[in-house]
TIKOL-539145 format. One record per residue (C-alpha): residue in one letter; x, y, z. Coordinates in steps of 0.2 Angstrom, whole numbers, plus 5000, padded with zeros to 4 digits. Example, Ala and Ser with C-alpha at 12.3 -4.5 7.8 and 13.67 -1.06 7.14 Angstrom:
BEGIN
A506249785039/S506849955036/
***
This chain:
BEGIN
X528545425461/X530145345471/X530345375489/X531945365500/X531145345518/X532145245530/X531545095539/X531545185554/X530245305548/X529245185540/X528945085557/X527645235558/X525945205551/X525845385545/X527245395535/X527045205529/X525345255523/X526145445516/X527445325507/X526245225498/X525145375492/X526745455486/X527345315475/X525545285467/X525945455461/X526645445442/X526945665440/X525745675426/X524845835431/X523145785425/X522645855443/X523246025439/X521746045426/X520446025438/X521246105454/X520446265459/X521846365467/X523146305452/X521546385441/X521546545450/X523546565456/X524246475439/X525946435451/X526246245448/X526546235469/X524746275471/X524146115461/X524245955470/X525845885459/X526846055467/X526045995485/X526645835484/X528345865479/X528345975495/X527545845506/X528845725501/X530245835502/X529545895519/X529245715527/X530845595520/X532045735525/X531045735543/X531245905545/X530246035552/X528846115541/X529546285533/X528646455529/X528746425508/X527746225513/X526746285524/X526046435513/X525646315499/X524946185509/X523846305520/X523246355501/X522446205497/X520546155498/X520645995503/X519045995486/X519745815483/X519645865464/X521345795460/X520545615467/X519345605454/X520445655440/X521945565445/X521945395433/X523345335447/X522245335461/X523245445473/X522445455488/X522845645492/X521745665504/X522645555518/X524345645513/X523745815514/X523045765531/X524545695535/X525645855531/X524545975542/X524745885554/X526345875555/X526446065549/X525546095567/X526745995575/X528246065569/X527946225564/X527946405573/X526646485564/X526446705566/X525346735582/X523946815573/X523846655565/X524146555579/X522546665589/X521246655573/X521546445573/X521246435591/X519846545591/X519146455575/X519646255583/X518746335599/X517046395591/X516546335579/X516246145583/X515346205598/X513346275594/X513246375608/X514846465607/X514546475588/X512846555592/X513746685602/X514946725588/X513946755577/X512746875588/X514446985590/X514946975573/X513147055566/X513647185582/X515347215574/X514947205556/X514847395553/X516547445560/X517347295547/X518347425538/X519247445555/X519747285553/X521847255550/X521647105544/X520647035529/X520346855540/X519446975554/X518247065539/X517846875533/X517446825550/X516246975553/X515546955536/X514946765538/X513846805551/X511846775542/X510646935543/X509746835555/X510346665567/X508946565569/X508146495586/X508846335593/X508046195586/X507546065600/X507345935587/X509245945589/X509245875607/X509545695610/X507845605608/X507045445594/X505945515581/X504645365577/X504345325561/X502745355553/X501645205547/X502645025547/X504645055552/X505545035536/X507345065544/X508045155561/X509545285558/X510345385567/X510545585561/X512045695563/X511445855570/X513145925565/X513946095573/X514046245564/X512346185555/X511446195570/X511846395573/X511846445554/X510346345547/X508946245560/X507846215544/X509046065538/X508945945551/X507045995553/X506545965535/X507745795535/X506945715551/X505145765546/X505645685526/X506345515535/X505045495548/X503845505534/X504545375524/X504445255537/X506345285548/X506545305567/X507445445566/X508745435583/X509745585589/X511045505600/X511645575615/X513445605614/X513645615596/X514145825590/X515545895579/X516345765566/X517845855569/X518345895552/X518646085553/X519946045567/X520745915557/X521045985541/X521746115554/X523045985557/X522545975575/X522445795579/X521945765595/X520545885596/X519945805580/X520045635585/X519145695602/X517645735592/X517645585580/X517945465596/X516245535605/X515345515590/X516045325586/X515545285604/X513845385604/X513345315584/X514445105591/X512945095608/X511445135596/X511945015585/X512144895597/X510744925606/X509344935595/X510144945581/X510445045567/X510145045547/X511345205543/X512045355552/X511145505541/X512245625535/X511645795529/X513345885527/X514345825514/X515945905522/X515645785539/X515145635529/X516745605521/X517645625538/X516345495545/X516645405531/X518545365535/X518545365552/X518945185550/X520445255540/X520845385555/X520645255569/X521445125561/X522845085572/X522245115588/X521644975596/X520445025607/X519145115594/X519645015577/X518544895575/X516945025579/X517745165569/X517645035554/X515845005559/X515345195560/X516145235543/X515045075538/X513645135543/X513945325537/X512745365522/X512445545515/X510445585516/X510445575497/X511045385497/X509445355512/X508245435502/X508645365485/X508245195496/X506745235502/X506045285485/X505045435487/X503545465477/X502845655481/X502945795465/X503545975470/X501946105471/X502746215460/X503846185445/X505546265448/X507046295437/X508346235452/X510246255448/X511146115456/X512846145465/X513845975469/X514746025484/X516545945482/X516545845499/X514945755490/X515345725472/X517445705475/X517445665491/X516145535491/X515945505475/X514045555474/X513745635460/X512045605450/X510845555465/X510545715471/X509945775457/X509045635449/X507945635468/X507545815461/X507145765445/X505945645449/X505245745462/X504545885447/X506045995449/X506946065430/X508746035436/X510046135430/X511946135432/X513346275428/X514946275419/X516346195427/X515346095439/X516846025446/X517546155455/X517446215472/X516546365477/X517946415490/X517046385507/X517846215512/X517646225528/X518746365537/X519746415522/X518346555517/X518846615534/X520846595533/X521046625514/X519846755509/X520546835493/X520846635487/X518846605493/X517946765487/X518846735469/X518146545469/X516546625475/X516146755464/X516746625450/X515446505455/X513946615458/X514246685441/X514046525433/X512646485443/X511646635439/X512046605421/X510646475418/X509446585425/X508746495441/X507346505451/X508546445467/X510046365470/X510146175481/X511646125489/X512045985501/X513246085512/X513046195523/X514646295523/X514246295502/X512646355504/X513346505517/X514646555506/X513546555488/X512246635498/X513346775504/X513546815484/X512046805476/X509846865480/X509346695474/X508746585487/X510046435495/X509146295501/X509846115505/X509145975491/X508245885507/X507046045508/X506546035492/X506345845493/X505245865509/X504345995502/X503745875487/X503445735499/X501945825510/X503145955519/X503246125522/X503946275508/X505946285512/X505646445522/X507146535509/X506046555496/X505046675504/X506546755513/
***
């Protein structure tokens, strides 16, 4: 694709680096076959190709965002499907990222809007204030039809049937590893994980302690800040991912460390380009790189550390790859090949590809778009007929749950439940 930016606006890294995407960019639309809002919209500017013609547009005239950009753009999932499929390796992700922010700089957007991001930005990276949410949206559930808004129903409607206690395994703390040390890691507790689903990060520090990791939960480290970002709102983002960098850069230094775990798909590929994030500033660079160096999903860990336990019961479990994990970082077959050799029949649905509408806040902002995605997925999930469904995300595993009786649980449940742990407590739910 040819650009026209001037070498004034060039001098700026984010537009040099919008520039190099946009040219890598040859229009030929394969992205529109796998993208999910272009599958459920069928408008070409809700496909990446249409996106990118109005982020171009947008950013070499220098204008502000308009209403008509900011609809479409706001539309998008950030899946990442378009990466995989594009044979031109356009990195959309960094020019989506780009655009929102920006969109947030340069756009007045309505003040319902305005009040549902800051609410959201405010909450949700934050356990405690995510805890309390949630506790008033179960209070307010029943009077949801007095809602005006559809995006204040979605909001009452995520809140689980039941939060679960805090889990102090989530305070800062070293888990040592059982028998001979094999490796020392450092686990992301996460945010929203922590007041949605304790049962997670229990079952993934029990599995690695098990298998030989110190297990560390260093102090300073929270949110990854990827709702935030994808909001467009860089500095709190960058706040987030700077604690984190510093909290993950002194264990490392200290005593060391092997991997930073990641149990959230959506987080790890953040972590994973905080190098790209941090890039040009000069005080965080060179430990950003080091963070997203050290970022592993808990799949990659466990596929390392070779585990040999067989499941106690033999269960027909159909596999959702959530888009963060097979797009975003490319992971695609370990998950399922740890369950395979754990005992469990894995299965996957049709269309495997596409995204079941969560992504992050956008079940939240865009629920009509969401809700169709969701119902799309559960459907094909429920056509093979499984016993339960595993997931590596968390916001995946809240939206699939919230449309189907089958049981959710994350794939390291099941793999520390064929390795000597605990039943994931979902399956008696």
């Amino acid at each position: 694709m040819q650009t026209n930016f001037t070498e004034a606006q060039l001098r700026d890294p984010a537009i040099a680096r919008s520039n190099e995407v946009l040219r890598a960019c040859v229009h030929c639309g394969f992205c529109t076959a796998t993208c999910p809002t272009y599958a459920v919209l069928g408008d070409e500017l809700d496909s990446p190709r249409g996106r990118i013609y109005l982020i171009k547009d947008m950013l070499e005239s220098g204008r502000p965002a308009d209403e008509k950009t900011v609809k479409h753009i706001d539309r998008c999932l950030s899946c990442l499907a378009c990466m995989t499929t594009c044979p031109s390796g356009v990195h959309y992700m960094h020019l989506v990222d780009h655009a929102r922010v920006h969109i947030e700089k340069t756009y007045r957007r309505p003040l319902m809007d305005r009040l549902l991001r800051r609410v959201l930005a405010w909450v949700i990276p934050h356990p405690t204030r995510f805890r309390l949410a949630l506790l008033g949206a179960r209070i307010g559930r029943p009077f949801a039809f007095l809602m005006p808004d559809a995006r204040l129903k979605a909001m009452l409607a995520m809140a689980p049937k039941r939060i679960p206690p805090v889990s102090r395994n989530d305070d800062p703390q070293v888990f040592p590893a059982q028998g001979a040390r094999r490796m020392r890691v450092a686990l992301m507790t996460g945010c929203a994980q922590r007041a949605l689903n304790t049962d997670i990060n229990d079952a993934t520090i029990r599995l690695l302690t098990r298998l030989g990791c110190e297990v560390v939960i260093a102090r300073g480290a929270g949110c990854c800040g990827a709702l935030t970002h994808h909001m467009g709102r860089e500095a709190e983002s960058h706040a987030s991912a700077a604690a984190n960098i510093r909290a993950w850069t002194a264990e490392a230094r200290g005593d060391g460390l092997d991997a930073v775990v990641i149990n959230t798909s959506g987080c790890g590929t953040t972590v994973k380009d905080y190098g790209h994030m941090f890039r040009n500033d000069p005080k965080l660079a060179e430990d950003a790189a080091l963070v997203a160096g050290l970022a592993r999903d808990v799949s990659e860990v466990i596929e390392t550390l070779a585990p040999e336990g067989r499941t106690p019961e033999a269960l027909r479990v159909a596999y959702h790859a959530a888009c963060s994990l097979q797009h975003g970082q490319q992971i695609k077959s370990t998950p399922k090949d740890l369950l395979k050799r754990a005992g469990f029949q894995v299965v996957e649905p049709a269309d495997s590809h596409l995204c079941c509408g969560s992504a992050g806040t956008y079940n939240l902002m865009q629920p009509e778009i969401s809700g169709e995605l969701k119902r799309r997925k559960v459907a094909t999930l429920e056509a093979k007929a499984p016993d339960l469904i595993a997931a590596g995300n968390i916001g995946c595993m809240m939206q699939i749950g919230g449309g189907t009786d089958l049981p959710v649980v994350h794939t390291v449940e099941l793999l520390d439940w064929a390795n000597g742990g605990p039943r994931p407590p979902a399956l008696d739910d």
